[in-house]
N, C-alpha and C positions, 0 to 999 in steps of 0.2 A: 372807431378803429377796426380796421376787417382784418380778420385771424386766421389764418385755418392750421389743423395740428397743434393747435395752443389755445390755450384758455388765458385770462388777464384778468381777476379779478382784485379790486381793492378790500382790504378786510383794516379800515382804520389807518394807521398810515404805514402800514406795509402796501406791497403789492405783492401778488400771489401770482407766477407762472407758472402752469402748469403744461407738460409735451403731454401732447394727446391725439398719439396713434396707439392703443393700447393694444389692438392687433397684430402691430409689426412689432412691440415691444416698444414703444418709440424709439425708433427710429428714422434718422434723418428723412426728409424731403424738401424737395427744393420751396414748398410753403411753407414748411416749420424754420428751415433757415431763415427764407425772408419775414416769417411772422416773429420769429423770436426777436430779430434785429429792430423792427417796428415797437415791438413791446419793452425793451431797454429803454429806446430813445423814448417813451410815452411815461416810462417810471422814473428817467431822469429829468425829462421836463416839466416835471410832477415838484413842484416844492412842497405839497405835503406825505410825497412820500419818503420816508426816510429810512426805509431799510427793502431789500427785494425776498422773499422765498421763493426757489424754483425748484420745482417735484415735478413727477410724474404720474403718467395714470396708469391704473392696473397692478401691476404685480413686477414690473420692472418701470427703474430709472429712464436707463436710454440705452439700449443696445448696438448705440455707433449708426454704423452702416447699414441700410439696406441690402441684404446679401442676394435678394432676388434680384433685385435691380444688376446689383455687380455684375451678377453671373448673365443675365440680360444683355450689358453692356447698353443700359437705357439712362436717361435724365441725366443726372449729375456724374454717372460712370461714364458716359458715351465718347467716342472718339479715340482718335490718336493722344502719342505726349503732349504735344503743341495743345492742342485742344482741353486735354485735361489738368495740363498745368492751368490754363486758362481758368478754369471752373473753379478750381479749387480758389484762385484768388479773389476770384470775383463770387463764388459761392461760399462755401462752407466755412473758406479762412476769413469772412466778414464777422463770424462769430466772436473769436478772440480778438480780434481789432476791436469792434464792440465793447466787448467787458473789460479790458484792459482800459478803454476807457472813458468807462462808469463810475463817476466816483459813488455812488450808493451802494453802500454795502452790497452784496449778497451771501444769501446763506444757504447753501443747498442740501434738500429734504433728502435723502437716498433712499427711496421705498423701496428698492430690489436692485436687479442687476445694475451694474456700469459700468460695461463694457467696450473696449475700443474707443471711440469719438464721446463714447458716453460718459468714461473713465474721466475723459480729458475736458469733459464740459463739468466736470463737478471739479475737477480741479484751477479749473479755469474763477470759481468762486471763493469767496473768502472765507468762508466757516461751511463744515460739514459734517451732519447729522446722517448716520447710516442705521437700518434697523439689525436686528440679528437676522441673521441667513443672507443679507445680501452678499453679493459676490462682485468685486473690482478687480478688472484685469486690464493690461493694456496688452491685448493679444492681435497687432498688427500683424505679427509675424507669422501668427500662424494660418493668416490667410493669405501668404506673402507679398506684405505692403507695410509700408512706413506709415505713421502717423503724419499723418498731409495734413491735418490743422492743427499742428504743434504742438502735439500732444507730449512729445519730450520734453521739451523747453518747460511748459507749465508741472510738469512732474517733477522732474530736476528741482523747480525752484519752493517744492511740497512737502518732498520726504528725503532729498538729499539725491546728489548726483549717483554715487555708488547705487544705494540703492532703488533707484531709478534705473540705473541701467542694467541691473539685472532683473527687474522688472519687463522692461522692455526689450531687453535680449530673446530671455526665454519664454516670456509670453504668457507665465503661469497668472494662473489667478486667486487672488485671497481673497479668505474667508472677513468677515465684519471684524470680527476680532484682532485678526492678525494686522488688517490696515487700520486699526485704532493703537494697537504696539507701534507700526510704523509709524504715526503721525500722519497718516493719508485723512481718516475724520477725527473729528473730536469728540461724535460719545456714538456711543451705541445703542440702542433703546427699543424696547420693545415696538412693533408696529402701530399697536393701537396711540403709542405715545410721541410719533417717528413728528407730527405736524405742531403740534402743540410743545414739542422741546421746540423744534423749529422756531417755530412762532415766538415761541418765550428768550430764545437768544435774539431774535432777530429784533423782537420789543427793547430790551436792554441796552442794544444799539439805537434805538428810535427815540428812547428817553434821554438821549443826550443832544446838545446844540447842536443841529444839522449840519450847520457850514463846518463848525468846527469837526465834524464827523466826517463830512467831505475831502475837507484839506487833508487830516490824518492819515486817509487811506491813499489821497494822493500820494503824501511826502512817503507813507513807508513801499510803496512801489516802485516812483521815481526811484527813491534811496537805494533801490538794490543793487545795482550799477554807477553808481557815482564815487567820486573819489569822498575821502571825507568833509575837506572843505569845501567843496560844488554842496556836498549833500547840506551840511552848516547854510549855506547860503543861503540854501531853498527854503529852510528850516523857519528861518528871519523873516522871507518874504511873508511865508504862508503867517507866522506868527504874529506879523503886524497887520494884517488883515483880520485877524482874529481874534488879536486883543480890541479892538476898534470895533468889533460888532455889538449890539446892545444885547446877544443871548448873553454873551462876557460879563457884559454890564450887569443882567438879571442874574446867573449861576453867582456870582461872586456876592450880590446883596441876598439871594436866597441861605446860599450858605452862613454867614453873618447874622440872618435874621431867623436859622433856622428854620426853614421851612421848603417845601419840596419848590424846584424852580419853573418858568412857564413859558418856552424857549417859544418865538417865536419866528426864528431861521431868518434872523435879521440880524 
């Protein structure tokens, strides 16, 4: 698989991605887009992996945008509206298409900034580990532009619409601290320790039946938007696929027999 701006390693049955432009902060390029989107579908097609970590290299997360570029009006910025709406569909909003739908976990590492596009790609993830002194903003505003890869929508659906949108009104940005009161990550951790909490939630999720791990993050997605009984529905389908698999069959005689169980995503 060819990468560039990204790293893919396997550590067991995680996958590990890492954004690596640590020069520009990682931030986006039109190969880290398409390598990221390459490395999704390579850990989803992956049946032994069962959980994803995605970090960054250097001293920041992801810094969004390329601001040289912008100001350039080069690559991904280039052209008129017609043109740039174009890009954005067919570029950078490939991302959240993507992970929206991934059923493999992800859990993203915050080793520093995450800003703008960057804010919105950690929230675009299911669990979030940030060190102390990082800084999340979603400061679209103050370079006057919208979050063009949905960075509202996946925020909204994080810390809550209100405070989402004073978030994204005024553009400010919090400390690790203050987006761990809001419910933006869920711990905070020194740096030396920022990969290995990672790791160790991301194992927790890995030591449980795949599929059944899969289905779960389906249904609590799907569920966000459905009525109650569409949501019941789904709930059935996914349940009789699941009771029916032999991890089912092994978790229930482990339990029984006392003893740790030995899934093996069938």
């Amino acid at each position: 698989m060819e990468l560039q701006d990204l790293r893919y390693e396997r550590d067991d049955q995680l996958a590990i991605i890492t954004l690596d432009r640590p020069d520009a902060r990682n931030a986006y390029s039109e190969a880290m887009v398409e390598s990221l989107v390459r490395a999704l579908d390579a850990a989803e097609a992956d049946a032994d992996v069962r959980c994803i970590v995605l970090t960054g290299a250097g001293r920041s997360f992801h810094a969004g945008g390329d601001l040289k570029r912008m100001r350039d009006g080069s690559g991904m910025f280039e052209g008129g509206p017609v043109a740039l709406r174009r890009q954005y569909i067919e570029g950078i909003q490939r991302i959240p298409r993507r992970i929206a739908a991934c059923d493999v976990p992800i859990v993203a590492a915050i080793n520093g900034a995450a800003i703008g596009a960057g804010l919105d790609l950690a929230c675009m993830c299911d669990i979030r580990v940030a060190v102390k002194g990082a800084k999340l903003g979603s400061t679209f505003v103050k370079v006057g532009l919208v979050p063009g890869d949905g960075g509202a929508y996946f925020l909204a659906r994080t810390i809550g619409f209100a405070r989402a949108l004073e978030m994204v009104l005024t553009g400010r940005i919090v400390a690790a601290e203050e987006a761990l009161a809001l419910g933006l990550v869920h711990a905070v951790v020194e740096p030396d320790d920022l990969l290995s909490e990672a790791k160790a939630r991301a194992q927790m999720i890995a030591a449980n039946a795949p599929l059944a791990v899969r289905l779960t993050k389906r249904a609590a997605y799907r569920s966000w938007d459905l009525d109650m009984d569409t949501a019941l529905e789904l709930a059935a389908s996914f349940q009789g696929m699941a009771q029916n698999t032999a991890d089912h069959r092994e978790a229930v005689d482990a339990i029984l027999g006392k003893r740790p169980p030995r899934f093996s995503g069938t």
